[in-house]
ZALOMI-113863 format. One record per residue (C-alpha): residue in three letters; x negated, z negated, y negated. Coordinates in nm, 3 decimals, always signed. Example, Ala and Ser with C-alpha at 12.3 -4.5 7.8 and 13.67 -1.06 7.14 Angstrom:
2
+-----+---------+---------+---------+
!  aa !       x !       z !       y !
+-----+---------+---------+---------+
! ALA !  -1.230 !  -0.780 !  +0.450 !
! SER !  -1.367 !  -0.714 !  +0.106 !
+-----+---------+---------+---------+
end
This chain:
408
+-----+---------+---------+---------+
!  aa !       x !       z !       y !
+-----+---------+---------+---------+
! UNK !  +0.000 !  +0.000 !  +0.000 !
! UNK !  -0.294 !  -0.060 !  -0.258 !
! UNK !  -0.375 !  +0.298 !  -0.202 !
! UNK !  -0.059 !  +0.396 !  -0.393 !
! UNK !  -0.124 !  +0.161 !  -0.702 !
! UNK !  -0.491 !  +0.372 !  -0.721 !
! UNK !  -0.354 !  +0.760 !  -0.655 !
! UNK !  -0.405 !  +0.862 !  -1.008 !
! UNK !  -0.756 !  +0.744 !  -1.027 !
! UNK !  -0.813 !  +1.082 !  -0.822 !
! UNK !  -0.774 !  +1.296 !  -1.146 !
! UNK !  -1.105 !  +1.280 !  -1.372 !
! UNK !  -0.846 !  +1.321 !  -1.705 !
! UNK !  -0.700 !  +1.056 !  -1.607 !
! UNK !  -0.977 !  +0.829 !  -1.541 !
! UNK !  -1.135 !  +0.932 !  -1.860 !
! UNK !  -0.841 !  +0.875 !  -2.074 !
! UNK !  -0.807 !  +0.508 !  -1.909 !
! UNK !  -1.188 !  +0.434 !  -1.947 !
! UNK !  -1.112 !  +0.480 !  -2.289 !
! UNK !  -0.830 !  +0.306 !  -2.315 !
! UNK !  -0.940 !  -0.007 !  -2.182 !
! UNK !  -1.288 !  +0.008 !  -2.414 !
! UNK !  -1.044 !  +0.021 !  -2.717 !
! UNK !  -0.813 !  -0.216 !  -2.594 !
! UNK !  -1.097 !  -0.462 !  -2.535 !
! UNK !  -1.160 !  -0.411 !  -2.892 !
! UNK !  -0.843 !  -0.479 !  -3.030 !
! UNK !  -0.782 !  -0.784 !  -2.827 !
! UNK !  -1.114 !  -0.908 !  -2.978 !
! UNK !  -0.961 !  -0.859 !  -3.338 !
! UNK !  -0.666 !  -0.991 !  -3.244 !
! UNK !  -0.791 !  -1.321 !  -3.136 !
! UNK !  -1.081 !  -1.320 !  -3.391 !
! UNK !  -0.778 !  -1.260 !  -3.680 !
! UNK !  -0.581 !  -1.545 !  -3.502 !
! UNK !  -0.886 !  -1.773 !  -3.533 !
! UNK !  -0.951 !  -1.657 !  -3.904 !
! UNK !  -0.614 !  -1.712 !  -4.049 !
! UNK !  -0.550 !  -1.993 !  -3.884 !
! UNK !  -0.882 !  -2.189 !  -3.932 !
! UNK !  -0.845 !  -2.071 !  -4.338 !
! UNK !  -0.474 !  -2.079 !  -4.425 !
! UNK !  -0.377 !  -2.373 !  -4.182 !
! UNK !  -0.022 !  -2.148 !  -4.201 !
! UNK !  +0.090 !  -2.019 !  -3.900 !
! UNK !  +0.355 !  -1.801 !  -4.110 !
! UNK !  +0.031 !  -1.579 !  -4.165 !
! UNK !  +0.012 !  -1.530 !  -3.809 !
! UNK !  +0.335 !  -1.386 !  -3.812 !
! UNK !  +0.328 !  -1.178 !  -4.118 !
! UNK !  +0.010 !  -1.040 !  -3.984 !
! UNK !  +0.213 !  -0.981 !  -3.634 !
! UNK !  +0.473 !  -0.804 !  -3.879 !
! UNK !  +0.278 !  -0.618 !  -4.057 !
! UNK !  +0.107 !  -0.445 !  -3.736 !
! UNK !  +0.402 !  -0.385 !  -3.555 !
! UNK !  +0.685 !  -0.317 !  -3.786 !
! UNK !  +0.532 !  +0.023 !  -3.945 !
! UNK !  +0.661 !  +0.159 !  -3.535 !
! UNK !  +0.957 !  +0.179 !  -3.681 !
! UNK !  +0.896 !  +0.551 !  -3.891 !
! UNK !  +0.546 !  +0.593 !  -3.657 !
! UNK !  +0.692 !  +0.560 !  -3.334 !
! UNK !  +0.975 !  +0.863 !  -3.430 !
! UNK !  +0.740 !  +1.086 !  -3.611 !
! UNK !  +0.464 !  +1.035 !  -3.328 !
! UNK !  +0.719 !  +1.104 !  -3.054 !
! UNK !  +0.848 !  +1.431 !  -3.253 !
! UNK !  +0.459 !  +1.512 !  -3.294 !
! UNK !  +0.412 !  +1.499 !  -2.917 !
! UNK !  +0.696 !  +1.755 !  -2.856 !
! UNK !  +0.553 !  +2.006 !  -3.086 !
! UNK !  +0.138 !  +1.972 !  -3.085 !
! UNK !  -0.160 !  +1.882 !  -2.876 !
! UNK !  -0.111 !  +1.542 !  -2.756 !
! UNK !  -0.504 !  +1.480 !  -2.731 !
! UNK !  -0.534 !  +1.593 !  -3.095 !
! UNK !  -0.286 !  +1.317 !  -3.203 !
! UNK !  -0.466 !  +1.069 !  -3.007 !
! UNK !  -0.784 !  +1.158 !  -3.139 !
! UNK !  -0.663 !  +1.212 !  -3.539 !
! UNK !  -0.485 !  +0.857 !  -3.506 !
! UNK !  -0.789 !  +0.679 !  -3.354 !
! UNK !  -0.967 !  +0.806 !  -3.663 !
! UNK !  -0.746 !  +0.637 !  -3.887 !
! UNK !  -0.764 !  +0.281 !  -3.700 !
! UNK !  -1.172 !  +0.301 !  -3.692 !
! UNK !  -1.204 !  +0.349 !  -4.078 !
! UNK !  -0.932 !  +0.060 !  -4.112 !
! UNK !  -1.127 !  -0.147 !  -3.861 !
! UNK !  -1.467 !  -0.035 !  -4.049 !
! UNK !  -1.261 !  -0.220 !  -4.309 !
! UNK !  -1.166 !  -0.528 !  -4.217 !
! UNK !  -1.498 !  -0.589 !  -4.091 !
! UNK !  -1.757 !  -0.519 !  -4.394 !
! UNK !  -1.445 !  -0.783 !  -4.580 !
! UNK !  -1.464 !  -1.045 !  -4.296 !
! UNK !  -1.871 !  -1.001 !  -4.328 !
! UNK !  -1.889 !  -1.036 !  -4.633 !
! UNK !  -1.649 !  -1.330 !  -4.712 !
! UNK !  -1.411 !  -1.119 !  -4.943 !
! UNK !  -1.064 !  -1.088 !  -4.683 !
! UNK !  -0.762 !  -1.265 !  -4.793 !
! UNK !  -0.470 !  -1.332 !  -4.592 !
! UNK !  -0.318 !  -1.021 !  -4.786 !
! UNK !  -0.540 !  -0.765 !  -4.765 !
! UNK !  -0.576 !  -0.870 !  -4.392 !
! UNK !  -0.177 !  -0.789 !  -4.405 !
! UNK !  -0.246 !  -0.463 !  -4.560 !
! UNK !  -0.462 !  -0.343 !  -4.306 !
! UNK !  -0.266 !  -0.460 !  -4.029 !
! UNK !  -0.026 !  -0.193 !  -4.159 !
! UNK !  -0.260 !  +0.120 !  -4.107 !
! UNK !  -0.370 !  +0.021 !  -3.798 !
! UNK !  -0.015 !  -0.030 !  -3.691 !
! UNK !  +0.117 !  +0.304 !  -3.861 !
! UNK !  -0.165 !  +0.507 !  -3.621 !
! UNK !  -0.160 !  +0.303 !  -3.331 !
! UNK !  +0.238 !  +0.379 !  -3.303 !
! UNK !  +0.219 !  +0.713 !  -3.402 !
! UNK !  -0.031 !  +0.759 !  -3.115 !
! UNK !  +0.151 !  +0.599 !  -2.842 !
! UNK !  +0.399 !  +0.834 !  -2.766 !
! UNK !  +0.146 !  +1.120 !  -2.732 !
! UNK !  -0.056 !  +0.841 !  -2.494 !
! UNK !  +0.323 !  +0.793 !  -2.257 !
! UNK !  +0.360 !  +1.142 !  -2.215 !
! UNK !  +0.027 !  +1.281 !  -2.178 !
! UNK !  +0.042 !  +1.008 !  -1.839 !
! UNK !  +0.267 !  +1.258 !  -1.671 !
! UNK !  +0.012 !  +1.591 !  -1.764 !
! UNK !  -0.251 !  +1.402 !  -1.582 !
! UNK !  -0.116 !  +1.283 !  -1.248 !
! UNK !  +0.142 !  +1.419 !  -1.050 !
! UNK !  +0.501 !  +1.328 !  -1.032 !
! UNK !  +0.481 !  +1.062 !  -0.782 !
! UNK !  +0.228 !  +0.886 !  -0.927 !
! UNK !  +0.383 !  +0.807 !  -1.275 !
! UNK !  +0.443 !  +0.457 !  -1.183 !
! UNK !  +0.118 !  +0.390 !  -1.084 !
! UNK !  -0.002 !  +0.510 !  -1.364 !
! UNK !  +0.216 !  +0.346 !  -1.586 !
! UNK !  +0.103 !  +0.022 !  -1.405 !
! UNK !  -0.300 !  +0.142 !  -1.437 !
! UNK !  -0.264 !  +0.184 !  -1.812 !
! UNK !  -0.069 !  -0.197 !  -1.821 !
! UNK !  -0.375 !  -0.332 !  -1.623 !
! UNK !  -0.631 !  -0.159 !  -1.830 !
! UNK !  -0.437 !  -0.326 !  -2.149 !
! UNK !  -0.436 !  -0.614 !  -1.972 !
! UNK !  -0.803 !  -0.589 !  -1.873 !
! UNK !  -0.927 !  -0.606 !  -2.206 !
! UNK !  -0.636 !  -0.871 !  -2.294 !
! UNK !  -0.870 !  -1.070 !  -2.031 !
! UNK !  -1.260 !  -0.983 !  -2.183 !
! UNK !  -1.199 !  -0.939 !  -2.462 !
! UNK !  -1.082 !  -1.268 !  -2.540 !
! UNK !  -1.392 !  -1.397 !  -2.370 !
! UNK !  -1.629 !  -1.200 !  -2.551 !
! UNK !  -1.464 !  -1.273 !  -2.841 !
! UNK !  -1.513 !  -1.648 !  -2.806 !
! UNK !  -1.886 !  -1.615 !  -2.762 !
! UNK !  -1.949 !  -1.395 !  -3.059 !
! UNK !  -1.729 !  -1.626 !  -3.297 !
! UNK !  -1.938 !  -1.956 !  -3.106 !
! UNK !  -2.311 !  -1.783 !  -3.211 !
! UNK !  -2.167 !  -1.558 !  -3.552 !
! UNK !  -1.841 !  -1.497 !  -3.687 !
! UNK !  -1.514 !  -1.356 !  -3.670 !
! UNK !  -1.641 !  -1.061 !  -3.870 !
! UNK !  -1.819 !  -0.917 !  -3.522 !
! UNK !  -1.527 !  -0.856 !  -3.328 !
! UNK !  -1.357 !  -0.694 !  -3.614 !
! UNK !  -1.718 !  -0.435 !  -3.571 !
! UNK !  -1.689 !  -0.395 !  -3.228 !
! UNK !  -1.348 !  -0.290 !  -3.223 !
! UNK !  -1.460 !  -0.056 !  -3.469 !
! UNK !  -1.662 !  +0.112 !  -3.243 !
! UNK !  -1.415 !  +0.116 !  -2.968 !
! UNK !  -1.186 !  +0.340 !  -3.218 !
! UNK !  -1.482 !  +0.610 !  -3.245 !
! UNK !  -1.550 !  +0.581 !  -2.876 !
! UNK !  -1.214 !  +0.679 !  -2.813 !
! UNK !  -1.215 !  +0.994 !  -3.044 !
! UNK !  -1.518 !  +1.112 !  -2.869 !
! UNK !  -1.408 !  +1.078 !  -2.509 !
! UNK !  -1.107 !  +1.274 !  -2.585 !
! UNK !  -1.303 !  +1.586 !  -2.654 !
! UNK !  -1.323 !  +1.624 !  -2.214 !
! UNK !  -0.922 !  +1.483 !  -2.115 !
! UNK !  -0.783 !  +1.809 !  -1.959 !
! UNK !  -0.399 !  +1.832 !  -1.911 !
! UNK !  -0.189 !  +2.029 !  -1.724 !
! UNK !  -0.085 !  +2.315 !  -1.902 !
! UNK !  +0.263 !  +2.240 !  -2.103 !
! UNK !  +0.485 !  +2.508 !  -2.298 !
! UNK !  +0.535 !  +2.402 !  -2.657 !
! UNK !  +0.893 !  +2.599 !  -2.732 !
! UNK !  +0.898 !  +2.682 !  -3.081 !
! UNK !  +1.196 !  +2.519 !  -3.260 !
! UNK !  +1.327 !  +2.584 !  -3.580 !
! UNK !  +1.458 !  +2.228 !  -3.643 !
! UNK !  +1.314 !  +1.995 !  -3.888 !
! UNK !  +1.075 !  +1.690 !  -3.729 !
! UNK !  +1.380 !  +1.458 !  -3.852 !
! UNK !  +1.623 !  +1.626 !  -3.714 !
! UNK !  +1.372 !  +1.639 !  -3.388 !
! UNK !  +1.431 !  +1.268 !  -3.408 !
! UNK !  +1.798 !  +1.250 !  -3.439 !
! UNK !  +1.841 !  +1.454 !  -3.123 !
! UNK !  +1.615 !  +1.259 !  -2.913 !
! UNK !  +1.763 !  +0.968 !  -3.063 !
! UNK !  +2.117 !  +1.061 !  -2.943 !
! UNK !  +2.016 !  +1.169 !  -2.603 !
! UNK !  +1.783 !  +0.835 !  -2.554 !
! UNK !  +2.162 !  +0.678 !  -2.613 !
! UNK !  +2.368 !  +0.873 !  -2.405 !
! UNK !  +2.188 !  +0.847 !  -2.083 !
! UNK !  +2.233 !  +0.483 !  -1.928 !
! UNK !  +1.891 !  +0.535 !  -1.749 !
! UNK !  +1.696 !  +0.508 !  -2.100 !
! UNK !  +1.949 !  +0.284 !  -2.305 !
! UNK !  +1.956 !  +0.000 !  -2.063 !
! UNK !  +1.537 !  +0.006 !  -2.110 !
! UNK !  +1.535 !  +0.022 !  -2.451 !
! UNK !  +1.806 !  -0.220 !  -2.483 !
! UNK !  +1.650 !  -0.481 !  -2.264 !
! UNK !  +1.293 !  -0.437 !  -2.401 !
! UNK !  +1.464 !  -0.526 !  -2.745 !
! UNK !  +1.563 !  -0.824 !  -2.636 !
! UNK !  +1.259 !  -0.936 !  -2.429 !
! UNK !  +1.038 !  -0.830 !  -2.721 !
! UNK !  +1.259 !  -1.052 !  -2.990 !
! UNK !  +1.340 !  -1.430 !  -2.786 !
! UNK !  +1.049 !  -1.437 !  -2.561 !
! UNK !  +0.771 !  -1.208 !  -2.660 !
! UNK !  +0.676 !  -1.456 !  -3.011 !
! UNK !  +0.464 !  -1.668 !  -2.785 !
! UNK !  +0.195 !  -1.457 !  -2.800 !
! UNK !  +0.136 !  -1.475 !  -3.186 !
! UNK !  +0.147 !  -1.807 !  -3.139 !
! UNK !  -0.121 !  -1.846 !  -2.875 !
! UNK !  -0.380 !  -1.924 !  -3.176 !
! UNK !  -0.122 !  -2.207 !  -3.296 !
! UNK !  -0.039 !  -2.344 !  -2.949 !
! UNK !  -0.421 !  -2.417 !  -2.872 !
! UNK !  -0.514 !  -2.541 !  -3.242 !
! UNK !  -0.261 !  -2.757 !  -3.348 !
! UNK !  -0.122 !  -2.842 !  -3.018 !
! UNK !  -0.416 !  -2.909 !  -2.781 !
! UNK !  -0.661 !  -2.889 !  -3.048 !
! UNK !  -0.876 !  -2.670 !  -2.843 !
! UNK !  -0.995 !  -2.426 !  -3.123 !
! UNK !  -1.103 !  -2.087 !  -3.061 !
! UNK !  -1.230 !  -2.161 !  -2.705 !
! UNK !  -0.854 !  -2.289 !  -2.624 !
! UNK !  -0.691 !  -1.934 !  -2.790 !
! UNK !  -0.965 !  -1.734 !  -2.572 !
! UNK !  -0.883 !  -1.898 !  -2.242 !
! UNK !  -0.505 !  -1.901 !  -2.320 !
! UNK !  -0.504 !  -1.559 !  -2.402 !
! UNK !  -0.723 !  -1.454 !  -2.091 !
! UNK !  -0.526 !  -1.612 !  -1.879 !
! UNK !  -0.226 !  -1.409 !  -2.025 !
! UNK !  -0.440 !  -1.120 !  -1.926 !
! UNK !  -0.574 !  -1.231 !  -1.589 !
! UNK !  -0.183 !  -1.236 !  -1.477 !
! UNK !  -0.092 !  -0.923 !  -1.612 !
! UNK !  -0.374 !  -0.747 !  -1.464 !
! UNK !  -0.270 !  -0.876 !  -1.156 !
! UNK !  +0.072 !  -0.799 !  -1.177 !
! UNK !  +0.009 !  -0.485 !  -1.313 !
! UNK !  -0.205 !  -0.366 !  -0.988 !
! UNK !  +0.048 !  -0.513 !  -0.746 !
! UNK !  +0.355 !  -0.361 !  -0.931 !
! UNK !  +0.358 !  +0.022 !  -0.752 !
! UNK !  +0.358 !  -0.157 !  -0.411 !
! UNK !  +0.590 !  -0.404 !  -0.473 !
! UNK !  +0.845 !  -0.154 !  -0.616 !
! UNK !  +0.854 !  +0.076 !  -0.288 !
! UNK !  +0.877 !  -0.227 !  -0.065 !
! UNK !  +1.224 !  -0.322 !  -0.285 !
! UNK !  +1.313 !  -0.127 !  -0.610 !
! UNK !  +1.197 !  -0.076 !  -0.932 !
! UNK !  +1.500 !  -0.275 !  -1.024 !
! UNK !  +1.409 !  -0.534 !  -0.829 !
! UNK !  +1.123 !  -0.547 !  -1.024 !
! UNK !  +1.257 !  -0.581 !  -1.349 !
! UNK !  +1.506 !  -0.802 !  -1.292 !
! UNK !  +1.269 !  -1.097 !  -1.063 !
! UNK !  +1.002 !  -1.058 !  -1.373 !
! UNK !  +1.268 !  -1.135 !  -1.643 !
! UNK !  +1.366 !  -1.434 !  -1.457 !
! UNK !  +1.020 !  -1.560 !  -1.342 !
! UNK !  +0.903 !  -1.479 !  -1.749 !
! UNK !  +1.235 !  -1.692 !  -1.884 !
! UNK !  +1.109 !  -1.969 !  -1.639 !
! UNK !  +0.743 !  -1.947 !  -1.716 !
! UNK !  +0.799 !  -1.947 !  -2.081 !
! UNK !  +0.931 !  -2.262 !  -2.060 !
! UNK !  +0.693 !  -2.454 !  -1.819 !
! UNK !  +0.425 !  -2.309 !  -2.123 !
! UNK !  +0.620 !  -2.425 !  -2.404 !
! UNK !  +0.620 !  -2.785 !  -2.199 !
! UNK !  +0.291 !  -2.814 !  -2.059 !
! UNK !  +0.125 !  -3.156 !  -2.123 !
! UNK !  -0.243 !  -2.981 !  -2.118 !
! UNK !  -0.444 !  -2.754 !  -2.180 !
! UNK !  -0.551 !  -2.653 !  -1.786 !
! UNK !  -0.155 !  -2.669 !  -1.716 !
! UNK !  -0.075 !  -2.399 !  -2.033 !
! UNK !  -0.329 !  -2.211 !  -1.888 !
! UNK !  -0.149 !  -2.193 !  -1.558 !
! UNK !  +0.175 !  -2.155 !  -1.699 !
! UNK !  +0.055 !  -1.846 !  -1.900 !
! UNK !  -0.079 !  -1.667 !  -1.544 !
! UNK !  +0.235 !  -1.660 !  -1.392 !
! UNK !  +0.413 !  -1.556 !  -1.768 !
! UNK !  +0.153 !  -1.287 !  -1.817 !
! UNK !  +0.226 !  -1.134 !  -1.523 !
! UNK !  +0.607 !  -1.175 !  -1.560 !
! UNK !  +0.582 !  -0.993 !  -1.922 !
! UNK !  +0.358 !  -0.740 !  -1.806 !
! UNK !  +0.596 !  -0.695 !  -1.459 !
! UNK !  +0.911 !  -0.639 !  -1.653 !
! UNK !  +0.725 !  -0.389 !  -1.926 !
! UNK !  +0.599 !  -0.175 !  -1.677 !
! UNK !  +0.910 !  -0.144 !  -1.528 !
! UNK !  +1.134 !  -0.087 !  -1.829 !
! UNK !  +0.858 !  +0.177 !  -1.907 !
! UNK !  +0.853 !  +0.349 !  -1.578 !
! UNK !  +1.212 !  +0.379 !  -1.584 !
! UNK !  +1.245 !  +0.536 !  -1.931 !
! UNK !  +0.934 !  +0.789 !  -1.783 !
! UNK !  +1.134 !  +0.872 !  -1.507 !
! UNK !  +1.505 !  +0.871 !  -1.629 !
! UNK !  +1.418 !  +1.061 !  -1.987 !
! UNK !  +1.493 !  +1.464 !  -2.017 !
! UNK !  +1.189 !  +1.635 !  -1.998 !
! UNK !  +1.279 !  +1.829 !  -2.269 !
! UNK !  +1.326 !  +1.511 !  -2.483 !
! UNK !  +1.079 !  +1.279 !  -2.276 !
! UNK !  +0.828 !  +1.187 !  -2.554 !
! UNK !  +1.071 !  +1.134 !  -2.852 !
! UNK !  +1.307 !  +0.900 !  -2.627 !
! UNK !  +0.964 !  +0.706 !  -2.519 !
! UNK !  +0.878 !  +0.686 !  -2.888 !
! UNK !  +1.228 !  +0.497 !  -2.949 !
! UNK !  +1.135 !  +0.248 !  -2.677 !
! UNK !  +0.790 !  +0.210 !  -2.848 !
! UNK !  +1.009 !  +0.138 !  -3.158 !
! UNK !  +1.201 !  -0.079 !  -3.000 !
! UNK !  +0.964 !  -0.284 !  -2.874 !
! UNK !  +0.722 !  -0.285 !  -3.183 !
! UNK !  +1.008 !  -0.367 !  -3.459 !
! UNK !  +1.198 !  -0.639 !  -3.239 !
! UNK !  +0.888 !  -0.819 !  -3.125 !
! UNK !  +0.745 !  -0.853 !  -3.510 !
! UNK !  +1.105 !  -1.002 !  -3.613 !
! UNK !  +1.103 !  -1.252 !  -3.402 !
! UNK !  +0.771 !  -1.339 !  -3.460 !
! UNK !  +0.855 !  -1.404 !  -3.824 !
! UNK !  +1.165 !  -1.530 !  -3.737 !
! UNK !  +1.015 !  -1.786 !  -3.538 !
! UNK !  +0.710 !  -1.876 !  -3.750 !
! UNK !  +1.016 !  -2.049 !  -3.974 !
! UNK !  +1.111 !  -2.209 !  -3.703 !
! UNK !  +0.792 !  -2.353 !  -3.584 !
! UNK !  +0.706 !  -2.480 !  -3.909 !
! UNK !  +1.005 !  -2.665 !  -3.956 !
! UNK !  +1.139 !  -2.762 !  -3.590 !
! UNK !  +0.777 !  -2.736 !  -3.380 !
! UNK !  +0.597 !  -2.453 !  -3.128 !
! UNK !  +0.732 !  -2.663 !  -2.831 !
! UNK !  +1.081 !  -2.686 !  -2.919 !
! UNK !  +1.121 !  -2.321 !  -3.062 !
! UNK !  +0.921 !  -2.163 !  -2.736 !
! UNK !  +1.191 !  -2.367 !  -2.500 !
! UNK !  +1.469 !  -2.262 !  -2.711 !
! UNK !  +1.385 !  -1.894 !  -2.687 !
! UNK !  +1.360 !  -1.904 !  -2.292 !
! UNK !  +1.696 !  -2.082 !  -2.304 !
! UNK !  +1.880 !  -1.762 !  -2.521 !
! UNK !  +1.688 !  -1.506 !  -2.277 !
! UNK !  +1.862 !  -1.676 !  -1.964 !
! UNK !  +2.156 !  -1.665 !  -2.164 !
! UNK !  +2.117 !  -1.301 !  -2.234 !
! UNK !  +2.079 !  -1.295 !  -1.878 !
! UNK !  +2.338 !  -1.457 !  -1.731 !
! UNK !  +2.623 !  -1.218 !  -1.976 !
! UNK !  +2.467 !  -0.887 !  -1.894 !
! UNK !  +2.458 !  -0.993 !  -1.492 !
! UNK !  +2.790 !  -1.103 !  -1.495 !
! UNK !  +2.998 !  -0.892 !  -1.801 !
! UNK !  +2.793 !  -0.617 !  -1.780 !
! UNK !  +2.654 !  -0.513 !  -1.419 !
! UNK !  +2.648 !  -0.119 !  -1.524 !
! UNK !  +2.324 !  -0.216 !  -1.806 !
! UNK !  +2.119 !  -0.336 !  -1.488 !
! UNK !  +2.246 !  -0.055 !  -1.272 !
! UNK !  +2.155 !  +0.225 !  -1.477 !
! UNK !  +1.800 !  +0.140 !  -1.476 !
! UNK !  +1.793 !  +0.212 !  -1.070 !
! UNK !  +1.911 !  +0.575 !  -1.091 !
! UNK !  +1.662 !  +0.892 !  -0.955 !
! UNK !  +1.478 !  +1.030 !  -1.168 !
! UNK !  +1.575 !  +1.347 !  -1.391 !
+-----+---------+---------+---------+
end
């Protein structure tokens, strides 16, 4: 069965493209704790955390369209490549500040929002290309590879980010993931697709959008994902922005406690992640989705109440690899349910989705922890999700159904 989690590791594209991958996302996990560190250690404020959270994630919500329209009409490699460009010079940016003691909390915001604009502009062109470099039967897998490699460099770079902050600063993972962005832009130049017909349309990109838009809701198979990854991404997902807040204030672990909380996030996933191809032909892909929304809604609480530090660490394992679990299936399923025709601007909407609920409830809950507490907000959102839950199981057994149909 492992074989069939490592099939599209056969194609050299494909290898390529996820080499790359995880060196950039080992980058960006090192900013991302590094920035954690930074704004918390400087503003004390954990509503900067989730502005900052905001600020990358919320510019999906015209990026993720326009990217997804993009993909239908040009080169998806190109887009890739022209959008990594963007986040290295940003990157470049953030880290001659950080080095040289001139960031502030808002110009951190402002850059947040570049990188965010290209990174979800690019994503949709990085969904689809997955099915131009394996073959048909191996989208899931592939999928679940390109979760692990995520994941992968959710688990080093975290590490190596805590051992450059303990002998420098901050400012040298914001120049590593610098380099990450041009490494990615070079090994582009040798990813080889299969060939793909671009039809020439006469519509305008916007009305591109409005047309995957409408199809993305009128086929059950995709609305249920993007529906569900919504909600996921707005009660339960916040816990991540608040990793940095959870180890400082709470177990007053510093940067040392945010790197091993967040690797542990990433050790899970990365497990999960590999195991997820054979786990879904020995049941369902539904059966997948549904036991890792239920394991992450129970997870998320044992986190939000663990008495230590070892124990959150624990906790987070088994919720990274729930999060990651129910991701790659929601993702799979909008891969294999979309219209071909309309495949890349329906996967841009559950981008979207994803990227503008997750930000919101961020902020939304950065309130709330600074007035109510991290414990007692992080149990209340598991308690909504298994609400959530329990309606759509028992008022609404189509929205689970849909998400088990063939593929298109």
């Amino acid at each position: 069965m492992a074989s069939a989690s490592f099939a599209p590791l056969r194609h050299r594209s494909f290898r390529l493209a996820l080499v790359s991958s995880f060196v950039s996302s080992t980058g960006t996990w090192m900013q991302s704790v590094a920035m954690g560190v930074y704004l918390q250690t400087t503003t004390h404020n954990p509503t900067w955390l989730g502005l900052v959270t905001m600020a990358g994630w919320m510019p999906s919500l015209l990026a993720s369209p326009i990217g997804g329209a993009l993909a239908d009409r040009r080169r998806r490699q190109f887009i890739i490549q022209l959008c990594n460009t963007a986040m290295a010079l940003a990157a470049t940016a953030l880290a001659v500040l950080v080095l040289t003691e001139r960031l502030t909390p808002g110009i951190a915001v402002s850059l947040a929002i570049v990188e965010g604009f290209a990174s979800a502009a690019s994503w949709a062109s990085w969904q689809s290309l997955l099915r131009d470099l394996v073959d048909v039967e191996e989208v899931m897998a592939a999928v679940s590879l390109s979760s692990a490699q995520f994941n992968l460099g959710r688990v080093i770079g975290p590490l190596v980010a805590g051992v450059l902050m303990a002998i420098g600063s901050p400012g040298w993972c914001f120049v590593v993931n610098a380099i990450t962005f041009y490494f990615v832009v070079i090994a582009y130049m040798g990813v080889r697709s299969r060939p793909r017909e671009i039809a020439p349309t006469d519509h305008k990109l916007f009305e591109q959008i409005r047309h995957g838009a409408l199809t993305a809701w009128r086929t059950p198979g995709t609305r249920s994902p993007i529906v569900l990854v919504a909600v996921v991404a707005f009660t339960l997902s916040p816990f991540i922005a608040f990793v940095p807040t959870m180890a400082i204030e709470i177990f007053h672990a510093g940067a040392t406690g945010t790197s091993w909380l967040v690797t542990a996030q990433g050790v899970g996933a990365v497990i999960a992640a590999i195991g997820m191809p054979s786990i879904a032909r020995r049941t369902s892909r539904l059966a997948v989705i549904e036991g890792s929304v239920l394991v992450m809604i129970a997870a998320t609480a044992a986190y939000a109440v663990a008495p230590s530090l070892p124990l959150s660490v624990m906790a987070m394992v088994v919720l990274g690899g729930a999060y990651i679990g129910a991701l790659t299936g929601l993702n799979s399923t909008v891969q294999l349910l979309a219209p071909a025709a309309e495949r890349s601007r329906i996967l841009s909407l559950y981008t979207m989705s994803l990227s503008l609920a997750y930000p919101l409830g961020a902020l939304l809950q950065s309130f709330v922890v600074k007035g109510w507490g991290l414990r007692e907000t992080t149990v209340s959102s598991a308690v909504v999700m298994g609400i959530v839950v329990l309606y759509l199981r028992w008022r609404r057994p189509d929205f689970f159904r849909a998400m088990a149909a063939t593929e298109k």
